[in-house]
C-alpha positions as CSV (number, residue, x, y, z in Angstrom):
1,X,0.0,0.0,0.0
2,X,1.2,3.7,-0.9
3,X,2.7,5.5,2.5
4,X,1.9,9.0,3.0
5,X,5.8,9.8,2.4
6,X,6.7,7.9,-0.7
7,X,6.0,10.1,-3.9
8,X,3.3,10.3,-6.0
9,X,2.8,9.5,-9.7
10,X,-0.4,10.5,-11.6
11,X,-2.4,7.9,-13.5
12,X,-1.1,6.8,-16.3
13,X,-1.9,7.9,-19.8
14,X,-2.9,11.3,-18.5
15,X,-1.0,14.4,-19.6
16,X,-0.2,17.3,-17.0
17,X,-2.9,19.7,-17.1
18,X,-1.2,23.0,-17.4
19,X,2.5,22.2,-19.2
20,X,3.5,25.1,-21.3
21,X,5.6,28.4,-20.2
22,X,3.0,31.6,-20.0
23,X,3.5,34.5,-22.4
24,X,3.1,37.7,-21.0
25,X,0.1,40.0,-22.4
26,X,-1.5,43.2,-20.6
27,X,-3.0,43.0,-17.4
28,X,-6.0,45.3,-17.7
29,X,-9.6,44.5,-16.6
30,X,-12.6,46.6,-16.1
31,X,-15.0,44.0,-14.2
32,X,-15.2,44.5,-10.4
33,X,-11.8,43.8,-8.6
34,X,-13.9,41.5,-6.1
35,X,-15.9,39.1,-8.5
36,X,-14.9,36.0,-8.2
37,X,-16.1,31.9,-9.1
38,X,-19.1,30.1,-7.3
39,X,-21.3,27.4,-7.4
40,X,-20.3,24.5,-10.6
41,X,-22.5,22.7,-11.5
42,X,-22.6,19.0,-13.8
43,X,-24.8,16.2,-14.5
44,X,-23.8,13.1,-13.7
45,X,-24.3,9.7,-14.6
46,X,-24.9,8.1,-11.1
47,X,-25.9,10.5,-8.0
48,X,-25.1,7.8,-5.6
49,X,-22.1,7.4,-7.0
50,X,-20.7,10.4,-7.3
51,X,-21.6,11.7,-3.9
52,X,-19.5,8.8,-2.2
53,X,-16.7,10.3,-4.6
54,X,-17.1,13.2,-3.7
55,X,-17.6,13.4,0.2
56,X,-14.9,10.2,0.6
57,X,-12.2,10.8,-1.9
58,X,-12.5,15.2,-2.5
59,X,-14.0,15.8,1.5
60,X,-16.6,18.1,0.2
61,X,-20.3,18.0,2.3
62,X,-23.6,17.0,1.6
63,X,-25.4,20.2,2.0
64,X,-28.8,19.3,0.8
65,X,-30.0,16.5,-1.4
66,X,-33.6,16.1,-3.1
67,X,-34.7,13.3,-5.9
68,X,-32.2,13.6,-8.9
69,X,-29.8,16.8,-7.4
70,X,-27.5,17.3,-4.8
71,X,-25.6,19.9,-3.1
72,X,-21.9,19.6,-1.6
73,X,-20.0,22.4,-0.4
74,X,-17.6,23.5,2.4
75,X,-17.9,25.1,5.6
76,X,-21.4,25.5,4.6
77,X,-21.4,27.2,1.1
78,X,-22.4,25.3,-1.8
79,X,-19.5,24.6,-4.3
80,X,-20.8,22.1,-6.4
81,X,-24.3,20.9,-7.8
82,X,-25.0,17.4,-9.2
83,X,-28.1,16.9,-11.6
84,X,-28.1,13.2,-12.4
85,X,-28.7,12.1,-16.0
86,X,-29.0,8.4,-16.0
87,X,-26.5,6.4,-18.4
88,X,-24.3,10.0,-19.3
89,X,-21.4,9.4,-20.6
90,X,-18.1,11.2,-20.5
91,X,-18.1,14.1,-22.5
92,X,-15.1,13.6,-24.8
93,X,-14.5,15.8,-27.9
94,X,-16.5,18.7,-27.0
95,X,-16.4,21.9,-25.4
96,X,-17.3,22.0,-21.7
97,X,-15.3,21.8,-18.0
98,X,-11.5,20.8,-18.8
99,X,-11.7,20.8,-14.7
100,X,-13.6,23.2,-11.7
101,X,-10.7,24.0,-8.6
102,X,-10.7,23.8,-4.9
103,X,-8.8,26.6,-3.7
104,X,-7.7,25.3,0.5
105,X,-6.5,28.2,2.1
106,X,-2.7,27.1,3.6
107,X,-0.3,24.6,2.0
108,X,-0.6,22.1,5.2
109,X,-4.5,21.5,4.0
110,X,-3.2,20.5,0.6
111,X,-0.3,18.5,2.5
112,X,-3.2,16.7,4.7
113,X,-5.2,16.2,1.8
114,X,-2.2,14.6,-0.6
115,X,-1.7,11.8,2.3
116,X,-5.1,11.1,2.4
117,X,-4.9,10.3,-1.6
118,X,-1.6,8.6,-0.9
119,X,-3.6,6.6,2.1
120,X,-6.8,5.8,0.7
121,X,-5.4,5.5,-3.1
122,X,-7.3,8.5,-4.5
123,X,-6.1,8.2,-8.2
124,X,-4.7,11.6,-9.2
125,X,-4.1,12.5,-12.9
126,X,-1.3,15.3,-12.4
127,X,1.0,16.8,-9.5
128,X,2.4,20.5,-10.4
129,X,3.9,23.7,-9.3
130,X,3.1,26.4,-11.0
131,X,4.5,29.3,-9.4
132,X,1.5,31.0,-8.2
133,X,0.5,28.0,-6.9
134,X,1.1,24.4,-5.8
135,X,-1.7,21.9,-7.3
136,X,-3.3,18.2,-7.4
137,X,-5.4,17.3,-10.4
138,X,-8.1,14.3,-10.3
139,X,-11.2,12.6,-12.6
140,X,-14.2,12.3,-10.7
141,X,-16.5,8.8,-12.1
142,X,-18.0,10.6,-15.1
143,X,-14.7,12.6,-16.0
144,X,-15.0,16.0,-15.1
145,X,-11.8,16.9,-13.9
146,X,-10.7,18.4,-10.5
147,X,-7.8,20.8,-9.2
148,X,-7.4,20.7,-5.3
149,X,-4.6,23.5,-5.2
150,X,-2.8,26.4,-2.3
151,X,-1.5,30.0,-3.4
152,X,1.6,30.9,-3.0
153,X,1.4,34.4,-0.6
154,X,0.2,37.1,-3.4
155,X,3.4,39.3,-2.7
156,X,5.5,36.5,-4.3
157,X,3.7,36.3,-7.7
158,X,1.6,39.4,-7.9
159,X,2.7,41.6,-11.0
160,X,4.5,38.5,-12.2
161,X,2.0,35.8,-13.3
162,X,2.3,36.5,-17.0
163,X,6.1,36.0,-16.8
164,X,6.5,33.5,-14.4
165,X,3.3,30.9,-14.4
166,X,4.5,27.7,-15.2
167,X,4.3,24.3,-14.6
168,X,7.2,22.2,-12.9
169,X,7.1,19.0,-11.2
170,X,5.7,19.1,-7.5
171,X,7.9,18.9,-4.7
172,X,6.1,16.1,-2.8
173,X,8.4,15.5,-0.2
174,X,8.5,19.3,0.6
175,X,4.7,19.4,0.4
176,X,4.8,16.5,3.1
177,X,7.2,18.0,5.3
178,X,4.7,20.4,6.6
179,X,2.9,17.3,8.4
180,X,3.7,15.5,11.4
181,X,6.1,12.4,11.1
182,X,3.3,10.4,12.9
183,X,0.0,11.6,11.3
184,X,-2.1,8.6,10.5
185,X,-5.3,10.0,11.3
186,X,-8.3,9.8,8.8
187,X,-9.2,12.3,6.5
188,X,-12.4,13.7,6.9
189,X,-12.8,17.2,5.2
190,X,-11.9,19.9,3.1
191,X,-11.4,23.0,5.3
192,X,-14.1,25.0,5.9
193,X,-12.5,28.0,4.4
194,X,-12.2,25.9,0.7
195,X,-13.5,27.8,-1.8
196,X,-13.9,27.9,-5.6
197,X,-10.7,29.2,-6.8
198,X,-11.1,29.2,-10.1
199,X,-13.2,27.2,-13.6
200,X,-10.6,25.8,-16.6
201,X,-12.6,25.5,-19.7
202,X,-12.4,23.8,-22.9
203,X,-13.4,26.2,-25.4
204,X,-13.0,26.0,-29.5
205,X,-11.1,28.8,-30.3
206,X,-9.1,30.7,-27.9
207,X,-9.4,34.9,-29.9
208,X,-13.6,34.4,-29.5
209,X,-12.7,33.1,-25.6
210,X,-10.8,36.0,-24.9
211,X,-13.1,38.9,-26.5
212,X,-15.9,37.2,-24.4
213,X,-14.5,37.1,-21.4
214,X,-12.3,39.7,-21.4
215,X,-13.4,42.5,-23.8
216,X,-17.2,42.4,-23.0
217,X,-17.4,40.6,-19.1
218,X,-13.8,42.7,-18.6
219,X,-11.6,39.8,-17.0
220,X,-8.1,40.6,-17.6
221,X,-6.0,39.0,-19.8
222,X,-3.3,37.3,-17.7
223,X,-1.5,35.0,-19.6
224,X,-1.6,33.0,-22.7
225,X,0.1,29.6,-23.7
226,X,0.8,30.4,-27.2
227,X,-2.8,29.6,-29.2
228,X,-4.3,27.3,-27.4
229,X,-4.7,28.4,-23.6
230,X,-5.8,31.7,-21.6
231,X,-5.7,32.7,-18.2
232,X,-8.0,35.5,-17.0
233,X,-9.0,37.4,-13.4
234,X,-10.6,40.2,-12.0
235,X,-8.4,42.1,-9.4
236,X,-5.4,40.8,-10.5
237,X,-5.5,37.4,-9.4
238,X,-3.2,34.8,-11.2
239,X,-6.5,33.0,-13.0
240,X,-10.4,33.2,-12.3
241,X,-11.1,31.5,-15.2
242,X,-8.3,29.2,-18.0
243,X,-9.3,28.1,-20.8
244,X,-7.7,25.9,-24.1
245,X,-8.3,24.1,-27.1
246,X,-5.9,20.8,-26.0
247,X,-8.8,18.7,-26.4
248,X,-11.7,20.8,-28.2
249,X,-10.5,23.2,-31.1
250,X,-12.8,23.7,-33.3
251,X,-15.9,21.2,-31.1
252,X,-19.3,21.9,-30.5
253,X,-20.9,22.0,-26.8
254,X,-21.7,18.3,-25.4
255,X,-25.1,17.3,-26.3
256,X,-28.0,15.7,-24.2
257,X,-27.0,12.1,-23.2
258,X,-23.1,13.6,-21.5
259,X,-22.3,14.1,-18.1
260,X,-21.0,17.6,-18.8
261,X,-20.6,21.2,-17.6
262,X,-24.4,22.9,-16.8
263,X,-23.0,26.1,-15.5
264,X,-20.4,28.1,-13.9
265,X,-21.2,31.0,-11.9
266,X,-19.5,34.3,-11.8
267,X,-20.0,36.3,-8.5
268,X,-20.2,40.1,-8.8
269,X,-19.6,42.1,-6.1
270,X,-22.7,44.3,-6.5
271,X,-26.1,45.0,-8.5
272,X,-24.5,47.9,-10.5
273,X,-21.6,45.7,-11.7
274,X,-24.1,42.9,-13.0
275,X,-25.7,45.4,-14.4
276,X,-23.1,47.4,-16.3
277,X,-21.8,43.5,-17.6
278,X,-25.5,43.0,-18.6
279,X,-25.3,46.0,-20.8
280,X,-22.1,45.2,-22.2
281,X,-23.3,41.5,-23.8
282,X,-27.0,43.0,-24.8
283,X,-24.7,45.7,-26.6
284,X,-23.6,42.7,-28.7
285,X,-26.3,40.8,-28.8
286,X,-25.6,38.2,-26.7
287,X,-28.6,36.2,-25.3
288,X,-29.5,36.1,-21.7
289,X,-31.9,33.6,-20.0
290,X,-33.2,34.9,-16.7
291,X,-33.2,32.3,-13.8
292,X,-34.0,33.2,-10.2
293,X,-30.4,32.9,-9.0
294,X,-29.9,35.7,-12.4
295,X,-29.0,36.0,-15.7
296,X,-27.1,33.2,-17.5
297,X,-25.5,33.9,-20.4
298,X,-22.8,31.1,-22.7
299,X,-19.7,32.1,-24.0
300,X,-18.6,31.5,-27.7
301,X,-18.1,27.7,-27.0
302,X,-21.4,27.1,-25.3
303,X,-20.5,27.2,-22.1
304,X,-23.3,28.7,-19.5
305,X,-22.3,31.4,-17.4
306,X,-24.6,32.6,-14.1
307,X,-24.2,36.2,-13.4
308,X,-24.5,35.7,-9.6
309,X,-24.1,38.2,-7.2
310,X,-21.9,38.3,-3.6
């Protein structure tokens, strides 16, 4: 059986999620410096299933569950909503989630939960440092993919992220070291303080990406990885939202029948800022579908978008 301080290996067969050197682009953003990412949600094959997943392997919380959907969250706020969809499968070739991330608030909670995957053979699909941040990558049953990651303290990457994001093998014996020799206790939790750090889409075309996101919602443009990937924020954080083409250039949205992405939410900081957004997307005529939570609007690729607010 793994030990919690022998290193890691991802799955096999499963390239790291994030391996190319930024290129630096100007940081400039207009949406508010506080908006940030909520709630995902997905449809799933098998609820059961992927609620034993996700409360025994991730740590996240049943927070309310009723027929065909569930709720699981941390600390008490809802991260992540399941719709099942009998027989889905994976959505493969299309557009959609490339993976939704657990931001844990100090580097010991990602060191806890890494022996717990070590432990209880949680199959992990990548291990990285990134500069901004160190990060664990999983597939949850129906293949929508999962960061759990830290941040490095914002003074040592702020003003930097375009220049110096990248992706190097993680340390896992340094990660480890901030554990007790003797800690075999079980896992039971994300920390209460886990929140959504940020969504990594796969998108079709990365130019129709960025003027969506960034020229009319007014995420900055943090980073790109030549072509194929972005990396966008509000209030100059490293990423709110990634996107690429590594497995989608030129694909349509998953159809009916796929466990896929049913929306990410975008959290603005006040009424006037959805509003001024709002204006921005009807200037362009981009369609909005009102839901009681607010508008939702999908990006070039098909992606749906809840303009949520704080």
């Amino acid at each position: 059986m793994t030990r919690a301080d022998e290193p890691l290996e991802p799955v096999d067969g499963v390239r790291d999620p994030e391996e190319l050197e930024a290129t630096g682009v100007p940081a400039h953003g207009r949406i508010g410096s506080s908006t940030h990412l909520g709630r995902v949600g997905l449809t799933v094959s098998e609820l059961g299933r992927s609620l034993a997943y996700y409360e025994n392997s991730i740590g996240l919380k049943v927070l309310d569950r009723a027929g065909d959907r569930a709720s699981l969250g941390a600390g008490g706020r809802e991260l992540l909503h399941l719709i099942e969809e009998p027989g889905a499968r994976p959505a493969v070739g299309y557009t959609g989630l490339y993976h939704f991330a657990l931001l844990v608030p100090r580097r010991i909670d990602l060191a806890r939960w890494l022996a717990h995957a070590a432990r209880d053979r949680v199959p992990l699909t990548g291990l990285s440092d990134h500069f901004v941040s160190e990060a664990l990558y999983l597939s949850d049953p129906d293949g929508h993919g999962i960061e759990i990651y830290w941040d490095r303290p914002r003074e040592v990457w702020e003003g930097q992220v375009a220049e110096r994001m990248t992706t190097l093998p993680l340390d896992v014996r340094s990660l480890l070291s901030e554990l007790p020799e003797a800690q075999e206790s079980s896992y039971e939790s994300l920390p209460e303080e886990t929140v959504m750090g940020h969504v990594h889409l796969k998108v079709a075309a990365i130019p129709a990406t960025v003027a969506f996101y960034s020229d009319l919602l007014g995420f900055a443009l943090m980073a790109t990885f030549g072509s194929s990937a972005a990396f966008l924020s509000a209030g100059g954080y490293h990423h709110h939202l990634g996107a690429n083409t590594w497995e989608s250039a030129g694909a349509s949205p998953p159809p009916p029948g796929t466990a896929r992405l049913q929306r990410a939410t975008i959290v603005l900081p006040d009424e006037g800022e959805r509003r001024r957004v709002i204006e921005r997307l009807t200037g362009e005529d981009h369609a909005l579908k009102d839901t009681p939570e607010g508008p939702v609007v999908r990006d070039p690729a098909g992606n749906a978008m809840l303009m949520a607010l704080a």
